[in-house]
GUFITI-558592 format. One record per residue: residue in one letter; y, z, x of N, C-alpha, C, O in turn. Coordinates in steps of 0.1 Angstrom, whole numbers, plus 2048, in hexadecimal, padded with zeros to 3 digits. Each point is the difference from the previous one (the first is absolute). Last residue first. Layout:
<atoms>
AYZXYZXYZXYZX...
</atoms>
This chain:
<atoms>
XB551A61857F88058037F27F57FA7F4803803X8477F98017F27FD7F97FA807806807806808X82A8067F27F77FF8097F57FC7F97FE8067F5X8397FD7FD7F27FE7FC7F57FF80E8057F8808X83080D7FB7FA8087F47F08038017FA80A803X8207C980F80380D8027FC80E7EE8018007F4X7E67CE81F80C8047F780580D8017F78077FBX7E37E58228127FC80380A8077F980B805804X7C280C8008037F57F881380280480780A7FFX7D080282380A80A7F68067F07F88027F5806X7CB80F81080F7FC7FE8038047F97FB8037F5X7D98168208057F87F38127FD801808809801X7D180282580B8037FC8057F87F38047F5802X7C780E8098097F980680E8097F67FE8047F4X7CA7F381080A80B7FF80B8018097FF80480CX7D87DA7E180380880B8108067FD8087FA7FAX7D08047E28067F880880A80280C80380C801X7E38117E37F57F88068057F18087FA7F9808X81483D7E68077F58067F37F78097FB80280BX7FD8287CD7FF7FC8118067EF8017FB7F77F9X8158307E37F97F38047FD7FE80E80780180AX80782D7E28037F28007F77F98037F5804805X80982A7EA7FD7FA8068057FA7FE8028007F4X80E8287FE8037F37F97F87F980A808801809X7F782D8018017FF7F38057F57F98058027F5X7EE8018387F28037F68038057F37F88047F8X8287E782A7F57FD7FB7F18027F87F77FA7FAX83681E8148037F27F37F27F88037FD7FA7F6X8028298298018057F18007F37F97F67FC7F9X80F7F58337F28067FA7FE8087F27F77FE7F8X8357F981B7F77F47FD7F38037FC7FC7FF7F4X81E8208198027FD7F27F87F47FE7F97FE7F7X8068108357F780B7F78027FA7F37F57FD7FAX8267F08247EF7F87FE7FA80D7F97F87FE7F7X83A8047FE7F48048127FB7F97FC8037FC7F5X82B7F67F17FA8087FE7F58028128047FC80BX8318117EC7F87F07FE7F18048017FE80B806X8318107E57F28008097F87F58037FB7FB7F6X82780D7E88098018117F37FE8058007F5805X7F97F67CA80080A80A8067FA8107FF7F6807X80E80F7BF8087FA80E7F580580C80380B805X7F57F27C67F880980D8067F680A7FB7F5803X8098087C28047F880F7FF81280B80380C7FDX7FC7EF7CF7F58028067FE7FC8117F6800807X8277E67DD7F88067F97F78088057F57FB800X8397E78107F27FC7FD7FB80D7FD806808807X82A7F08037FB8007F67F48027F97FE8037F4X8147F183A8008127F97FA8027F57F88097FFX80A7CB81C7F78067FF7FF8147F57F88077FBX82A7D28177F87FB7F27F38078047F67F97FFX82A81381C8078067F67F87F97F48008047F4X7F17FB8397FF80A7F98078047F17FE80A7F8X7F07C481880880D8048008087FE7FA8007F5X7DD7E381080B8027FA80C809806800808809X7CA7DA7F980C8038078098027FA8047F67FAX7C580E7F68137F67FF80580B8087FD80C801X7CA7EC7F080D80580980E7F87FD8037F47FDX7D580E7DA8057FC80A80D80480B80B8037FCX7D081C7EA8077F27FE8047FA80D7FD80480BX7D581E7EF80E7FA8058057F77FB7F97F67FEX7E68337F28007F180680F7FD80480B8057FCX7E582C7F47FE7FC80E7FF7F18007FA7FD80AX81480E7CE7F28097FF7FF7F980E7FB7F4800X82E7FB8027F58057F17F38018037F97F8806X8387FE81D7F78037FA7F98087F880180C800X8267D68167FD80A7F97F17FC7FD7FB7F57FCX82E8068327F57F87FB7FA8087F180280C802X8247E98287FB8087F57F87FB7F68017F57FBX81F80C8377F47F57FA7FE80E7F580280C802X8307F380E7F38018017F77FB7FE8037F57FBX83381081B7F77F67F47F38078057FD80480CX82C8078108008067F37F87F67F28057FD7F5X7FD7F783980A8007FE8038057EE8067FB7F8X7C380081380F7FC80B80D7FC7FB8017F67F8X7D28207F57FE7F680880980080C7FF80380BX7EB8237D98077FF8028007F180C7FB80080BX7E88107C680180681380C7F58028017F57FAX7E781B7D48067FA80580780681180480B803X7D87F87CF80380280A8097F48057FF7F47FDX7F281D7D28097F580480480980E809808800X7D78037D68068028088037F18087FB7F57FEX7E18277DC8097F37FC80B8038117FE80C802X7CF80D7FF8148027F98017F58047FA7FA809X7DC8108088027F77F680C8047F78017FD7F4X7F180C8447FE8087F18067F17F58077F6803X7FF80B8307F48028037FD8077EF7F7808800X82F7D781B7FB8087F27F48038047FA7F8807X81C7F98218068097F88008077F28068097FDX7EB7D081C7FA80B80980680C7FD7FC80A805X8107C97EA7F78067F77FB80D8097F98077F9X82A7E581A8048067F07F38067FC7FE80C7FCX7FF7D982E8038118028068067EF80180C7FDX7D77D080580F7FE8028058108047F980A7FDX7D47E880D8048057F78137FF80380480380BX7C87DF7FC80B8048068078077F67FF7FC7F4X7D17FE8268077FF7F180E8067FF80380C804X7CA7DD81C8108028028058027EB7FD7FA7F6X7D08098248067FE7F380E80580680280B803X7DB7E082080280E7FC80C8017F380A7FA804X7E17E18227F98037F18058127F67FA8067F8X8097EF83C7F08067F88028027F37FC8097F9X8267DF8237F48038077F68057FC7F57FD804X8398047E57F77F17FE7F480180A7F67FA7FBX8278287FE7F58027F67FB7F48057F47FF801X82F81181A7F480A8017F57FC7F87F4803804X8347E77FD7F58008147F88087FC7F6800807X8287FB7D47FA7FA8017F97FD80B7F77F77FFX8238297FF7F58057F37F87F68037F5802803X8337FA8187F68078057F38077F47F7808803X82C7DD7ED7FA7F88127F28078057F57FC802X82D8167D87F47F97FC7FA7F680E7F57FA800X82C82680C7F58057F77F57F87FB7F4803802X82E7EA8117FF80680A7F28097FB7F5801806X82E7E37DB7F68008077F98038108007F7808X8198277DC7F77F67F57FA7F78087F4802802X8338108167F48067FE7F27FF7FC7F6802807X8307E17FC7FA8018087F580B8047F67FF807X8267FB7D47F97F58047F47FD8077F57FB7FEX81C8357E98057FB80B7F87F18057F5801805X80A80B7C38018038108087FF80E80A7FA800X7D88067CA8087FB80480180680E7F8808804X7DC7ED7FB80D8037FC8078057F67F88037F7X7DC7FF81C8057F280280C7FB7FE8047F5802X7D783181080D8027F68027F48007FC7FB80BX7D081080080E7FE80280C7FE7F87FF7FC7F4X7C581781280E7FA7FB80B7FE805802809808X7C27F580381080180480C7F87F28017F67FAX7C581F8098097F47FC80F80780880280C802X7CF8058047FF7F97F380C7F57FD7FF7F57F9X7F181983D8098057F27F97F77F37FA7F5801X7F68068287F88077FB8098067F27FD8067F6X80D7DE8307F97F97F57F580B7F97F57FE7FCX82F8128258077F97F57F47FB7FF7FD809808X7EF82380A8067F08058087F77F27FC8017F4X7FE83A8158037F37F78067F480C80B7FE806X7F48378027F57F78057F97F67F67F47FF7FEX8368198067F38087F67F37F78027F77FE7F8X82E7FF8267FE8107FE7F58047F57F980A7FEX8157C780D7FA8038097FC8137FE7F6806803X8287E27E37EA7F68017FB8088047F68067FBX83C8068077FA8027F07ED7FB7FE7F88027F7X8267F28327FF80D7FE7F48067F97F6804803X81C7CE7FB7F08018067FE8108067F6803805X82C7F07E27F27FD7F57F68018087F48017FEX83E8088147F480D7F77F67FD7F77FC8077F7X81C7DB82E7FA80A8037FA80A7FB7F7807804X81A7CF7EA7F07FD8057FC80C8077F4802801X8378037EA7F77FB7F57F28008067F68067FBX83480581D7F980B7FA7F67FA7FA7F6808800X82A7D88167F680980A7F980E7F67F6805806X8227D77E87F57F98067F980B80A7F4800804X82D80C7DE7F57FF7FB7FB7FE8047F58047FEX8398108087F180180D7F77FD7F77FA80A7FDX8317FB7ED7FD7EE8027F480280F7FC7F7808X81A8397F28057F07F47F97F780B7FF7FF80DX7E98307EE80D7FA8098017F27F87F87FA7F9X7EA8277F68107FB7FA8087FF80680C8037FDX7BC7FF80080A7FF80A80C7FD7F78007F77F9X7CB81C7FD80B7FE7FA80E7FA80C80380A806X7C38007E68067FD8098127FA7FE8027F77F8X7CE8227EE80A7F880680580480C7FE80A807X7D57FE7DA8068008078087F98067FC7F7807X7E981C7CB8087F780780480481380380C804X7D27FC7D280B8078098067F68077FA7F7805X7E28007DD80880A7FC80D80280680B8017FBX7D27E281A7F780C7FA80A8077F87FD80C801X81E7D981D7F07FF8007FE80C7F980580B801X8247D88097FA8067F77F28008037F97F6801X83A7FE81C7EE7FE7FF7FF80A7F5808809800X8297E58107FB8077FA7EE7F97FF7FC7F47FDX8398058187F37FC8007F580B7F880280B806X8397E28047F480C7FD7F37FA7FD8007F57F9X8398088177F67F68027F580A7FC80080C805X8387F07F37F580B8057F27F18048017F3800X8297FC7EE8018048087F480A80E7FE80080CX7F57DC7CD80F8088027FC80780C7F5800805X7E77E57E48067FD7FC8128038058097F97FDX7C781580F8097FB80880B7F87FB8077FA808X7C58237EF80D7FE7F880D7FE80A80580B805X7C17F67F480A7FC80780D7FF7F88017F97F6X7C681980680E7FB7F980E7FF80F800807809X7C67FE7EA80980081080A7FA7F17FE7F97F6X7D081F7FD80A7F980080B80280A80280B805X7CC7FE7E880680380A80C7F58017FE7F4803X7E081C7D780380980C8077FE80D801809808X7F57E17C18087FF80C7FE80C8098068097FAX7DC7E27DB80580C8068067FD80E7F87FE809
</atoms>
């Protein structure tokens, strides 16, 4: 039984923090561009301090890990990781695609990368395939495809967690390389 959860979502432009305690969410939201280093440490310790939660008392921290703004991704995962490794606390990381199935339809999310290409990813009964880089024009075709304009909050993060837990990341949690071949991203 999870009661208290810190999500971070810094992947783009906006920057958002979200605490779960007991049911109820509380965020935190800035969509001045690229202010992550200054909103992140000021609304988790906002977010601690108003509901009177020390970080080693959370159940666990999530983070977006990508796809992304580089420097976002990592900027987010920096600061997940200052938080957990001091008291042992379960790091689990969710992609911003998957932060967008929260139901078991067959579907194919796709967010907007750069120069008219997206990351897209499909998913069955809420599991993920594999991410790919594509153009829009090798993407129309796809089946059930959800272009989303919206990138996702830490609130979604926390949804996509308790309707698909992931894995807790036992190894250290790091920016995964984009593979050279144009088109294709590994994960």
């Amino acid at each position: 039984t999870t009661k208290m959860l810190l999500s971070i979502e810094t992947c783009f432009n906006k920057c958002s923090v979200c605490l779960f305690i007991n049911g109820k969410f509380h965020e935190r939201i800035d969509e001045t561009r690229n202010n992550h280093t200054n909103s992140l440490p000021n609304f988790t310790q906002e977010l601690l301090n108003e509901n009177g939660i020390k970080v080693k008392n959370l159940d666990g921290i999530i983070v977006n890990h990508g796809p992304g703004s580089f420097t976002g991704i990592r900027i987010g995962i920096a600061f997940a990781l200052g938080l957990v490794t001091p008291f042992n606390i379960p790091l689990f990381g969710i992609s911003t695609l998957e932060a967008c199935v929260l139901n078991n339809e067959k579907q194919a999310i796709a967010v907007n990368a750069i120069k008219n290409t997206f990351y897209v990813q499909s998913f069955e009964n809420g599991i993920a395939g594999e991410v790919l880089h594509k153009d829009f024009k090798e993407i129309e075709s796809l089946e059930n495809l959800k272009i989303q304009s919206q990138t996702p909050n830490a609130r979604q993060l926390i949804e996509r967690f308790f309707f698909r837990k992931p894995e807790i990341y036992t190894h250290p949690l790091y920016v995964r390389p984009v593979n050279a071949i144009v088109g294709t991203i590994k994960i």
